[in-house]
C-alpha positions in Angstrom: 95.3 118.3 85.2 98.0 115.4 85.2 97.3 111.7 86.0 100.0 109.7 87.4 100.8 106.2 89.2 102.9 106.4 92.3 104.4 104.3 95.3 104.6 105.9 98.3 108.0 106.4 99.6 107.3 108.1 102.8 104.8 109.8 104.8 105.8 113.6 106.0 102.2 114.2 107.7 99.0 112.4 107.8 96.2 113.6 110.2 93.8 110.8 111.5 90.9 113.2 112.2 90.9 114.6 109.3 92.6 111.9 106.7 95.0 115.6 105.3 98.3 113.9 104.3 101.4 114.8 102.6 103.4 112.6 100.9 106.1 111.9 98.7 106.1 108.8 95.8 108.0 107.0 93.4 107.1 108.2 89.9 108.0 105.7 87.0 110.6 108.3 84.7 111.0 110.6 87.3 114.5 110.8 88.8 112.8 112.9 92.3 110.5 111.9 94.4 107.0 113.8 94.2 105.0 115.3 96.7 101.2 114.8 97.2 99.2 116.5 99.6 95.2 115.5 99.7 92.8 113.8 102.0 94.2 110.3 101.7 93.0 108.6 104.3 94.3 104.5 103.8 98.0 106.0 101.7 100.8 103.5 103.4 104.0 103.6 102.8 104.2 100.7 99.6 100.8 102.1 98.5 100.0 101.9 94.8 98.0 105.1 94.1 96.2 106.5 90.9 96.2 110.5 91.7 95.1 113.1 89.5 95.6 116.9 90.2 97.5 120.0 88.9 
């Protein structure tokens, strides 16, 4: 499991029934951006977000 802090940089899907989104951030010392997929209901574009997983 990995921990990291991200900005999101753009929203590729986000369903409102069912808060399933997929996303890709700004990762401090990462050159790319990263995708994360999750039930992420409030994620904006801008959003600061804490997100564990593998």
């Amino acid at each position: 499991m990995i921990k990291i802090r991200c900005v999101v940089e753009r929203i590729t899907y986000q369903s409102p029934e069912t808060g399933y989104t997929v996303l890709k951030c700004a990762v401090k010392n990462y050159n790319d951006l990263v995708t994360v997929v999750g039930n992420l209901v409030d994620a904006n574009v801008g959003s600061v977000l804490l997100i564990d997983g593998n």
